[in-house]
C-alpha positions as CSV (number, residue, x, y, z in Angstrom):
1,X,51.9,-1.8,11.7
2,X,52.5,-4.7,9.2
3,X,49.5,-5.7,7.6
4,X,49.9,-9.7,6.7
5,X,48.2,-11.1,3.9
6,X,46.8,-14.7,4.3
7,X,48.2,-16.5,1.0
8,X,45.4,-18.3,0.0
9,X,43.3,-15.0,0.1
10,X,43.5,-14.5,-3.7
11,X,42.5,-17.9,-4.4
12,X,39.8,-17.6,-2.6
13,X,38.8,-14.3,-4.2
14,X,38.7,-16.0,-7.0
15,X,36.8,-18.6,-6.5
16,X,34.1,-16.7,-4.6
17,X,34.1,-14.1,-8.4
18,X,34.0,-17.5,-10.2
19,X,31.0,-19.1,-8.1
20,X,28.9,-15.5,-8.1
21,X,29.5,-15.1,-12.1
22,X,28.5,-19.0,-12.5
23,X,25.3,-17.9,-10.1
24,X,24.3,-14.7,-12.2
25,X,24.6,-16.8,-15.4
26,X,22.0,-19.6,-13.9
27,X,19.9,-16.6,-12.4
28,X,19.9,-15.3,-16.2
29,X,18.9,-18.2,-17.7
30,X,16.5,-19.5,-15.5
31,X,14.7,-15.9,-15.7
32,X,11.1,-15.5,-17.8
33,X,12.5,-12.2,-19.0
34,X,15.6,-14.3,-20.6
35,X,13.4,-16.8,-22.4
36,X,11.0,-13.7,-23.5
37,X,14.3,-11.7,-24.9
38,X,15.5,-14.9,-26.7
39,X,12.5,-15.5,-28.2
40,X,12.1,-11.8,-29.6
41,X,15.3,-11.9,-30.9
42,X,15.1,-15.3,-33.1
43,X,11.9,-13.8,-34.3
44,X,13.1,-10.8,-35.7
45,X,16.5,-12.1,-36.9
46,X,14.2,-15.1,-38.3
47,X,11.8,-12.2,-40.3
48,X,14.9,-10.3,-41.2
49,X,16.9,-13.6,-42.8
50,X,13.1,-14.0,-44.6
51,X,12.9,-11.0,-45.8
52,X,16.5,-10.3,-46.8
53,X,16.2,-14.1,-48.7
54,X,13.3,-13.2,-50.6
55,X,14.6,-9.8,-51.8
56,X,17.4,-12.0,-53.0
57,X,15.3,-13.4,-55.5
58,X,14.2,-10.8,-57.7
59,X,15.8,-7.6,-58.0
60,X,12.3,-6.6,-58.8
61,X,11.2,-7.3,-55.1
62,X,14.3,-5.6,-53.9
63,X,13.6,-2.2,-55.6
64,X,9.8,-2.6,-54.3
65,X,11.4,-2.7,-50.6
66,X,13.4,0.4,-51.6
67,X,10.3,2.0,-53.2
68,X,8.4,1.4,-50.3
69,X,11.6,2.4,-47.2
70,X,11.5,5.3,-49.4
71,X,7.7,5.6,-49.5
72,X,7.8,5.3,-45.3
73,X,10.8,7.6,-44.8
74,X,8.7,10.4,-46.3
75,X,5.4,9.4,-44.4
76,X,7.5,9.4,-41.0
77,X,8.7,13.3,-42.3
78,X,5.5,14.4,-42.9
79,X,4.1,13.1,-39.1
80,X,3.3,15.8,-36.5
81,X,5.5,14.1,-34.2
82,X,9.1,14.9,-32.1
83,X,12.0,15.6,-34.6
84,X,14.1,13.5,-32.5
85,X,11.9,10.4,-33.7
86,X,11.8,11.4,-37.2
87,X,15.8,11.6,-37.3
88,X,15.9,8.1,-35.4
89,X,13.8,6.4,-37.2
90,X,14.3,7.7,-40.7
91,X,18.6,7.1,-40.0
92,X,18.0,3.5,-39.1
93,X,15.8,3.1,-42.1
94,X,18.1,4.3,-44.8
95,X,21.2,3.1,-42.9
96,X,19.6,-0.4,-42.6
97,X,17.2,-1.2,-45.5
98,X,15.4,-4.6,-44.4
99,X,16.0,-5.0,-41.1
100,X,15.2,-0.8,-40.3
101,X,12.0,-1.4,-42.2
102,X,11.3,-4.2,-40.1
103,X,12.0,-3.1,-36.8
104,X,9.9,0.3,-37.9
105,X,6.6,-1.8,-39.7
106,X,6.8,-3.8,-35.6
107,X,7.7,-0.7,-33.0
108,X,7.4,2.5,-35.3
109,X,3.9,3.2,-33.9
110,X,4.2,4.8,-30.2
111,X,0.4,4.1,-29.9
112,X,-1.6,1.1,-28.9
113,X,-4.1,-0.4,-31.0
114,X,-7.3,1.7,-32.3
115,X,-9.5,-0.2,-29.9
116,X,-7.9,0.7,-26.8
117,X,-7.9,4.2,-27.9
118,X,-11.5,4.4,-28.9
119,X,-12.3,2.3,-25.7
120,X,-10.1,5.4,-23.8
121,X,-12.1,8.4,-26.0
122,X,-14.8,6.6,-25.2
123,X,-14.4,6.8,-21.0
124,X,-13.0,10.1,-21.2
125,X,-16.3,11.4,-22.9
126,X,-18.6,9.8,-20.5
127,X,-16.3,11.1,-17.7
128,X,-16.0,14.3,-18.8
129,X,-19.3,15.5,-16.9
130,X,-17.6,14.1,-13.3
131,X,-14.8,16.3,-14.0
132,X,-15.9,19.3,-14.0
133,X,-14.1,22.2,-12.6
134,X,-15.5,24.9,-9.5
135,X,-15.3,27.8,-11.1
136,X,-15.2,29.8,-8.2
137,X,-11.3,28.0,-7.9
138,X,-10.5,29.0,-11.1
139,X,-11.8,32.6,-10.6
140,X,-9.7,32.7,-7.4
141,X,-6.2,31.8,-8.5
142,X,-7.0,33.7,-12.0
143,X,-7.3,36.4,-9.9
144,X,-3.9,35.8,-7.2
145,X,-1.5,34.6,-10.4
146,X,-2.5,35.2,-13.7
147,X,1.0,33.3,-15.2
148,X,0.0,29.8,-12.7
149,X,-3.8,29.6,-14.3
150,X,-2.7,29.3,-17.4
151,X,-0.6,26.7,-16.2
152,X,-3.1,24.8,-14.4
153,X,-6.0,25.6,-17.3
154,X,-3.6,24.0,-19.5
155,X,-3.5,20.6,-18.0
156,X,-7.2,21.0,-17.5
157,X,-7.9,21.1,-20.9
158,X,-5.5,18.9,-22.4
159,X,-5.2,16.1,-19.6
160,X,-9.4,16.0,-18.6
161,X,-8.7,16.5,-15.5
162,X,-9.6,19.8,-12.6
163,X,-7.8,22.2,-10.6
164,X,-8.7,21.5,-6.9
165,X,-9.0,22.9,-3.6
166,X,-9.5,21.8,-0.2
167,X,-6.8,19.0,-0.6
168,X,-4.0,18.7,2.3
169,X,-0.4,17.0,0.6
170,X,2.3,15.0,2.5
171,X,5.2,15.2,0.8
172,X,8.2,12.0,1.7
173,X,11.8,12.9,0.8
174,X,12.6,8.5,0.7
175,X,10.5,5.2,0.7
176,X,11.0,4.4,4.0
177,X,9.6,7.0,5.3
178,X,6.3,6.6,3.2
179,X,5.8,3.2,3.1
180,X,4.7,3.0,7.1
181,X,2.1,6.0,6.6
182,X,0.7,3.6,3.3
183,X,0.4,0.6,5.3
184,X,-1.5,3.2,8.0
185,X,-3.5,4.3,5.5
186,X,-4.5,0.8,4.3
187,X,-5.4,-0.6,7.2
188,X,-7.8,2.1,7.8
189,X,-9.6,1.1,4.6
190,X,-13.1,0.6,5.3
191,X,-15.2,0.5,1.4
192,X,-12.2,0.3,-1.3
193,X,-8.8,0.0,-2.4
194,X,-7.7,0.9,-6.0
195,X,-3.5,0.0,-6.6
196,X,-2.2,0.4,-9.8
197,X,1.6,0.0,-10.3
198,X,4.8,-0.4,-13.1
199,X,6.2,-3.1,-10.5
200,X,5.2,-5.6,-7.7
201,X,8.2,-7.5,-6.5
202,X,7.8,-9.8,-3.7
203,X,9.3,-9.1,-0.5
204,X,9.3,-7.3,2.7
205,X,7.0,-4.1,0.9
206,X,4.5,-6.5,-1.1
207,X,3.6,-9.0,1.1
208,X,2.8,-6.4,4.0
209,X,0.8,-4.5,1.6
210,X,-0.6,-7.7,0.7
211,X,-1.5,-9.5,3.9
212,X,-3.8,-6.0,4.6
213,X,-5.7,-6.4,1.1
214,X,-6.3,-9.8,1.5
215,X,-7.6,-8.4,5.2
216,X,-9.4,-6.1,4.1
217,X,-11.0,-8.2,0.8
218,X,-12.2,-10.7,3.5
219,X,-13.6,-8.0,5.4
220,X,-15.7,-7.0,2.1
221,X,-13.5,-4.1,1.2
222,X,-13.7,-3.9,-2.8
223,X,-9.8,-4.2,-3.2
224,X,-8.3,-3.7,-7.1
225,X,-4.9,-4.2,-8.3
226,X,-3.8,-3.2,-11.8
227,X,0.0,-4.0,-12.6
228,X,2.1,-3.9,-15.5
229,X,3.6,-6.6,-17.7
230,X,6.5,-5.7,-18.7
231,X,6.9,-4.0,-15.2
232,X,6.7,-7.4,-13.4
233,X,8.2,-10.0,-15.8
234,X,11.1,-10.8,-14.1
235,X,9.5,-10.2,-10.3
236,X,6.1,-11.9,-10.8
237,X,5.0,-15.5,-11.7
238,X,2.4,-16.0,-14.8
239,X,-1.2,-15.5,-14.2
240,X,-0.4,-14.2,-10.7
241,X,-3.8,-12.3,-10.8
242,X,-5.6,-15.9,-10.6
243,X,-2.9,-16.8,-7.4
244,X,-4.3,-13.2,-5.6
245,X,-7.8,-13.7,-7.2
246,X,-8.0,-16.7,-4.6
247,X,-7.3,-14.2,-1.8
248,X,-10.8,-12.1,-2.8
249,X,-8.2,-9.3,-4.8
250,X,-9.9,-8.4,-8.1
251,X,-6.5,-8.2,-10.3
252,X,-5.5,-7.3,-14.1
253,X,-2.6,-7.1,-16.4
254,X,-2.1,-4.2,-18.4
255,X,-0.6,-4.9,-21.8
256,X,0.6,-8.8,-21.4
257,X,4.2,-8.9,-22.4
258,X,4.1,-12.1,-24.2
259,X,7.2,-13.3,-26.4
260,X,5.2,-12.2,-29.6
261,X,7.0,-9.8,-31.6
262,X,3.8,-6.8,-31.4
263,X,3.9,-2.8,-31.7
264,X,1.7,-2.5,-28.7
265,X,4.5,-3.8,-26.2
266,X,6.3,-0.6,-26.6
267,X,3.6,1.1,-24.8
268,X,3.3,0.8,-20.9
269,X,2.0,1.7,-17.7
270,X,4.1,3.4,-15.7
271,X,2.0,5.1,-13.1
272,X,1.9,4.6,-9.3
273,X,-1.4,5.0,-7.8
274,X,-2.6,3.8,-4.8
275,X,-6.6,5.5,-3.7
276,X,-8.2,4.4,-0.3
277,X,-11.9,5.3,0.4
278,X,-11.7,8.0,-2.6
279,X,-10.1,10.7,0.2
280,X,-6.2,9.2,0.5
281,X,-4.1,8.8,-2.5
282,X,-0.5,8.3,-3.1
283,X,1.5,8.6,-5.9
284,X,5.3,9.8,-6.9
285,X,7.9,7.3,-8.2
286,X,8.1,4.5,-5.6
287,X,7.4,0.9,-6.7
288,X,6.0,-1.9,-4.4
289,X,9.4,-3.5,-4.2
290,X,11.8,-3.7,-1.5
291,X,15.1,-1.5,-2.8
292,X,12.6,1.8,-2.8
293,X,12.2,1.6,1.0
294,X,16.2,0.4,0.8
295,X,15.1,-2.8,2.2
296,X,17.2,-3.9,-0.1
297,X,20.1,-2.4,-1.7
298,X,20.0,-2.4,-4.9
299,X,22.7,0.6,-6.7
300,X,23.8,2.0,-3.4
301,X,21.3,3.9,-1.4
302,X,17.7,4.3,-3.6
303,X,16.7,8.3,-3.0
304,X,12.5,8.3,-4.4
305,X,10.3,10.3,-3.6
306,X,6.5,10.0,-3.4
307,X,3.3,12.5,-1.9
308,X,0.1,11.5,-0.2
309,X,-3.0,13.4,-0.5
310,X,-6.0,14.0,1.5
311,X,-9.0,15.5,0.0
312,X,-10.8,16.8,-3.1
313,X,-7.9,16.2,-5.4
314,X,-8.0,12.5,-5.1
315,X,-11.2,12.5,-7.2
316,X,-8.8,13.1,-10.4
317,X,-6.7,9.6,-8.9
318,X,-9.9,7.7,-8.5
319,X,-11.0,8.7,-11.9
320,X,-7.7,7.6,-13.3
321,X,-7.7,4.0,-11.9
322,X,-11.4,3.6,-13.0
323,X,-10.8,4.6,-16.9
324,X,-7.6,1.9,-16.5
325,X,-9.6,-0.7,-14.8
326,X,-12.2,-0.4,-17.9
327,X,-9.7,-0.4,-20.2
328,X,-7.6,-3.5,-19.2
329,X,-10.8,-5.4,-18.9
330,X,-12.3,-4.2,-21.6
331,X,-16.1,-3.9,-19.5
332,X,-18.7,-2.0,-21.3
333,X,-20.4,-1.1,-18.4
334,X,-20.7,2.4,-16.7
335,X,-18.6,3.7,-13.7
336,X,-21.1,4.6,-10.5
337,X,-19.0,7.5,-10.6
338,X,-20.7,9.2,-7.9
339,X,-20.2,6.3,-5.4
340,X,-16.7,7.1,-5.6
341,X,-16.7,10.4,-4.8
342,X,-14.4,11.8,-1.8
343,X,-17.8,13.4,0.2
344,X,-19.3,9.5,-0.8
345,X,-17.9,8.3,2.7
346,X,-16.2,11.5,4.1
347,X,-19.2,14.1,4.0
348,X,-17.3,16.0,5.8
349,X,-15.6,18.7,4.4
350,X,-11.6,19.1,3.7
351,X,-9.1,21.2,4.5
352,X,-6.0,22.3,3.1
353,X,-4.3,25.3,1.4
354,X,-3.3,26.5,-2.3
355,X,-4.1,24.4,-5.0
356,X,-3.8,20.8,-6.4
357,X,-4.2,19.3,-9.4
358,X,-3.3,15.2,-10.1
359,X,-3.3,14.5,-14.1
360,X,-1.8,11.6,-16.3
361,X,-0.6,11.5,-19.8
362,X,-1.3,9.0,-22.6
363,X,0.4,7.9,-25.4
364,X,-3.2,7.4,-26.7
365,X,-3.5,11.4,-27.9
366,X,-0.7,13.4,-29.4
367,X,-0.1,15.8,-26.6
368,X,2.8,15.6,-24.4
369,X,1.0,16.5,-21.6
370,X,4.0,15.7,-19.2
371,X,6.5,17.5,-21.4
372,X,4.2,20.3,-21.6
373,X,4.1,20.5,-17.7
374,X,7.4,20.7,-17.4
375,X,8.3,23.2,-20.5
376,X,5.4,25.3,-18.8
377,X,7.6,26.0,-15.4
378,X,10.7,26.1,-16.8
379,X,9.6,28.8,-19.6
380,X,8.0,31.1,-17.0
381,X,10.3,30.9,-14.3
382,X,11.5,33.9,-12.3
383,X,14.3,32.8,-10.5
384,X,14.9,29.0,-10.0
385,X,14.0,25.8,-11.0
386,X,15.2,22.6,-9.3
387,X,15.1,19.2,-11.2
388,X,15.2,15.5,-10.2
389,X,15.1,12.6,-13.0
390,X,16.5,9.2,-13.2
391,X,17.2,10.1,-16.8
392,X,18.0,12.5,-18.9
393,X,17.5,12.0,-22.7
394,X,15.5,14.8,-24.2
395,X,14.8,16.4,-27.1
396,X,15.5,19.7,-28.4
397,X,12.3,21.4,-27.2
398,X,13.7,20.9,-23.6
399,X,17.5,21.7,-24.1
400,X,16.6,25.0,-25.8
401,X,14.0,25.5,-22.9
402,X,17.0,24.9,-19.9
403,X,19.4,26.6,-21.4
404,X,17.4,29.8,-22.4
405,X,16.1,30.0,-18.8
406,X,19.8,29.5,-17.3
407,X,21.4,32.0,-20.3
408,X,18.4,34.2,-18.8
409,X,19.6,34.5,-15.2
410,X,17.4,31.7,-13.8
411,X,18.6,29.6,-11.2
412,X,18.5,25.9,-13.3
413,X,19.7,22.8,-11.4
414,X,18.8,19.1,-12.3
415,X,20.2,16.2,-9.8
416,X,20.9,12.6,-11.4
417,X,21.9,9.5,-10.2
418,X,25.6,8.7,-9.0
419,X,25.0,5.3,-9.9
420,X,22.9,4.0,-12.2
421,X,20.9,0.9,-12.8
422,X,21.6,1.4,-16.6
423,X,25.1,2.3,-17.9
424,X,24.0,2.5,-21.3
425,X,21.2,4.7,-20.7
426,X,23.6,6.6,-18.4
427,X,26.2,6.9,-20.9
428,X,23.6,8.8,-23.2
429,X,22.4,10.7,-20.5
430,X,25.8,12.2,-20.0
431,X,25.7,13.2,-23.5
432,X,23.7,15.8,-22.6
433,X,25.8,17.2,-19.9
434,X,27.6,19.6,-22.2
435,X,25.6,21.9,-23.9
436,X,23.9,22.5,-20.9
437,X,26.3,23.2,-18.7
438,X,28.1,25.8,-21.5
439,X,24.2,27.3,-21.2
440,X,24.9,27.6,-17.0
441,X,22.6,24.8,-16.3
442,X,24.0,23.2,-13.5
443,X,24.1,19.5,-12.8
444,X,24.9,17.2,-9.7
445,X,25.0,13.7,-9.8
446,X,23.5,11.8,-6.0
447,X,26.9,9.8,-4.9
448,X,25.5,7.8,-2.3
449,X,23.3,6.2,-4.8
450,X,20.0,5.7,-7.2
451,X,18.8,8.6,-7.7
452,X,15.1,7.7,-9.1
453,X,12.4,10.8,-8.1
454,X,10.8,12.8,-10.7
455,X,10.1,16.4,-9.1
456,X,10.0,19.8,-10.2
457,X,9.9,22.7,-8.1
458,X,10.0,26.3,-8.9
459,X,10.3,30.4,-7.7
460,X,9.1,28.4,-3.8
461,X,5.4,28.4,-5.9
462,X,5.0,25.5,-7.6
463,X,6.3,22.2,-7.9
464,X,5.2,18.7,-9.8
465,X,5.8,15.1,-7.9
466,X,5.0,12.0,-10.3
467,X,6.1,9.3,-12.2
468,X,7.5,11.1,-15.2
469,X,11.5,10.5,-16.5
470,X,12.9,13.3,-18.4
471,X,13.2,10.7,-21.3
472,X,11.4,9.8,-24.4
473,X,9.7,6.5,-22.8
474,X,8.1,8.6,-20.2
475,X,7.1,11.5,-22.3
476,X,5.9,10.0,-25.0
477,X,5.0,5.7,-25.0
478,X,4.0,5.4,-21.1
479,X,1.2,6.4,-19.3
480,X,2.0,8.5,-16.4
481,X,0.7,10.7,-13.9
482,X,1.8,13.3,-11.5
483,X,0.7,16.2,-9.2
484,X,0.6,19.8,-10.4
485,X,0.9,21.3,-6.6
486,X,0.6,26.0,-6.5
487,X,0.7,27.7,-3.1
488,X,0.7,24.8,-0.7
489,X,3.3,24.0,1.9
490,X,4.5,20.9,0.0
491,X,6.2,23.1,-2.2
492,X,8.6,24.6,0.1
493,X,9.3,20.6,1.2
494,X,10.4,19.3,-2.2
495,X,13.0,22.2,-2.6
496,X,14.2,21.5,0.8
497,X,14.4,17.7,-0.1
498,X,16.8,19.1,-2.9
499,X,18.8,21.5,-1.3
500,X,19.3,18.7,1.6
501,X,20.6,16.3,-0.7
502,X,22.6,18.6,-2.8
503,X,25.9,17.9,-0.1
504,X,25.7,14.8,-0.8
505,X,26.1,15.4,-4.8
506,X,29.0,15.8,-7.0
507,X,28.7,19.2,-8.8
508,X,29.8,18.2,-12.9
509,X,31.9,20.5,-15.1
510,X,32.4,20.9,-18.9
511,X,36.0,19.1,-18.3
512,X,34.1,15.3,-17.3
513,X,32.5,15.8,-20.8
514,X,35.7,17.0,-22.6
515,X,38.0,14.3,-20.8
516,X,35.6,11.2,-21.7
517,X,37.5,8.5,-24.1
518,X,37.1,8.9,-28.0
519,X,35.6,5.9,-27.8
520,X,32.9,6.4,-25.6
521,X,32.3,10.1,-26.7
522,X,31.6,8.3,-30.4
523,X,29.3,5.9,-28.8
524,X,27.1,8.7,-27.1
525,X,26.6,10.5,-30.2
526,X,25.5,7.0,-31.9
527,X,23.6,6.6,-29.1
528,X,21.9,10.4,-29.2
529,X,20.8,9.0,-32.8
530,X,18.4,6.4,-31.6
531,X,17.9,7.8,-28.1
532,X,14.0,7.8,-28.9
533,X,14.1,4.1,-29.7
534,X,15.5,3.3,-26.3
């Protein structure tokens, strides 16, 4: 069969490539995260000209910028904080005098102001009595797995938050197939609603979820809605908490992104957490925008995942979005923590097997509770441990943690996207690829798609569901949470997610890595410099 080609098809072609590029362009333009980059950028270039100019005038002033990069360079040395950041930071310093000492003296800090912190200390003090643990669970499992308890009493003490019982989990392999049991479980709301999440974009998800809060606010529901700024500044208008305040939802921005050049902006919050009646609570990596139920494609298909729990557990999610909600409004008053309690409006009691245990992680302390988590299963696993991240950019801690349990016989596979919705960061993440793979870590990238879940799951015991990257943002600038999950069913359900998806992954060997261009293999190991600063 001849196959004719119409002659005026290339022309056409063309002008359809010139009328979409001329169409990104105006989007671009005419977007509040454009006019916000634009402005951060002639704000720094303007304090790096000033600077630069007035070192020009005395070589006095220049040796007093020296002095004090010098001066810095050893402070940032002597830090208790990751290597990584010490090389990054301490390169682009030295490397670039004025302009590295400027970018350090405005983003160097990975912590937000002393207020909010003391604000946070402050919470987590007077919480710290509503958090206390049975200790008959603790006996129990002490007792059945030694190894897991001190896992769990780990993010006990170093997160504030209990081990818990009674607690059934749902476990959802896409967003499609969670977001219909959400909008179930909000319309069954009957005394409160607490959402907190990195983005809100509207379409088909938000303003479904929406139309039953504003419901259920007119109904006298007490419906709260934390999102972030940086997380919505290209999907949601300005001061859209006063255009949902109209529609009875109580709504607050955590951390502003304004185009003011400011250390706290590198700091964000990146959970998802949704609480009905203190008894329901979701959680995992699924935003309330339309490509996580593939509403809309966005990357090829979007694979997230997310779990729903039912039970005693959900105290540690109500807790969470309570501390934030007094921290982004900065309210002195006390939480009526006991109204909030699962038995407040479910006296009776819950079911559910094994063990649960919901935590977060701040940038506000200096431990990496979320690192910790994961270094925790990986260095005591027996024979497996499957891995899903978006990204992976990590420090030496967790390459020499892989690579010992795969040189040790373990079972170590970590799945990443087949297309991703950052080349750049992908190109770093495929840095990595090497070294692991000489160790026998094995990695498959999702073809059909975004690959953008954050699971663990381990030895058919214990697994972890969140909102935590394997990357420096996640594990050390944003607050996250996840779900520490021990001898429950869900388990078994996030290693058959993985194992289901795994035909639909390219394996990768050590000759993709060997066979990349000179040119972009010098680029990753630029990149691999100032990784943390990405």
């Amino acid at each position: 069969m001849i196959i004719r080609r119409d002659p005026n098809a290339p022309k056409q072609n063309k002008k359809n490539i010139i009328v979409q590029f001329l169409s990104r362009i105006l989007k671009l333009i005419f977007n509040k995260a454009f006019y916000v980059a634009f402005s951060f950028i002639l704000q720094i270039a303007w304090m790096g000209l000033l600077l630069a100019r007035v070192i020009s005038f005395s070589r006095y002033i220049s040796f007093g910028v020296e002095i004090l990069s010098f001066v810095i360079v050893l402070r940032i040395l002597s830090r208790k904080i990751n290597p990584s950041y010490k090389l990054a930071w301490s390169v682009t310093i030295m490397c670039i005098p004025v302009f590295g000492l400027l970018f350090y003296l405005m983003f160097g800090k990975s912590r937000i102001g002393s207020e909010i912190q003391k604000r946070f200390d402050r919470l987590m003090e007077s919480g710290r009595p509503f958090l206390q643990e049975d200790p008959s669970i603790r006996e129990t499992i002490e007792n059945e797995n030694p190894s897991m308890a001190a896992q769990s009493k780990y993010i006990r003490d170093k997160s504030g938050f209990p081990l818990c019982s009674n607690t059934t989990a749902e476990y959802f392999q896409v967003g499609e197939d969670m977001f219909p049991v959400l909008v179930k479980e909000l319309s069954k709301a009957k005394h409160y609603i607490f959402i907190e999440y990195f983005i809100i974009n509207d379409g088909v998800m938000w303003q479904t979820i929406l139309k039953i809060l504003e419901r259920k606010a007119a109904q006298g529901v007490d419906v709260r809605l934390i999102y972030d700024g940086f997380g919505c500044l290209s999907t949601l208008p300005t001061k859209y908490y006063e255009k949902i305040a109209a529609k009875g939802i109580k709504s607050m921005v955590f951390n502003p992104f304004r185009p003011i050049v400011n250390i706290i902006q590198n700091n964000r919050d990146h959970r998802k957490i949704c609480v009905i009646d203190g008894c329901t609570g979701f959680t995992g990596g699924i935003n309330l925008s339309d490509e996580y139920i593939n509403q809309k494609e966005r990357f090829g298909h979007w694979k997230d995942t997310a779990v729903m729990l039912k039970g005693e557990a959900v105290w540690n999610m109500t807790v969470m979005f309570l501390h934030m909600w007094q921290i982004v409004n900065n309210i002195p008053d006390e939480i009526r923590y006991e109204y909030y309690r699962p038995h407040h409006f479910h006296p009776e009691p819950f079911s559910g097997e094994g063990y649960i245990q919901p935590f977060s992680d701040s940038p506000l302390d200096s431990e990496v509770v979320g690192e910790s988590v994961y270094l925790n299963i990986i260095n005591r696993a027996r024979e497996y441990v499957y891995i899903c991240t978006p990204y992976l950019i990590i420090d030496n801690e967790m390459i020499t943690a892989l690579s010992l349990a795969a040189k040790s016989g373990v079972d170590v596979r970590i799945m990443t996207p087949g297309i991703p919705d950052k080349k750049i960061v992908n190109m770093l993440t495929h840095s990595y690829y090497e070294q692991l793979l000489e160790a026998g870590v094995r990695i498959f990238e999702y073809q059909p798609g975004f690959l953008h879940a954050k699971s663990f799951v381990c030895d058919d015991e214990v697994a972890v569901v969140g909102t935590i990257n394997l990357d420096y943002r996640s594990l050390y600038l944003h607050f996250e949470d996840g779900v520490w999950m021990y001898a429950n069913p869900v388990v078994l359900d996030v290693k058959q997610d993985f194992m289901e998806a795994l035909p639909y992954c390219r394996e990768m060997d050590i000759s993709f890595c060997r066979n990349q261009k000179l040119a972009v293999r010098a680029t990753q190991s630029l990149l691999r410099v100032v990784a943390p600063m990405l």
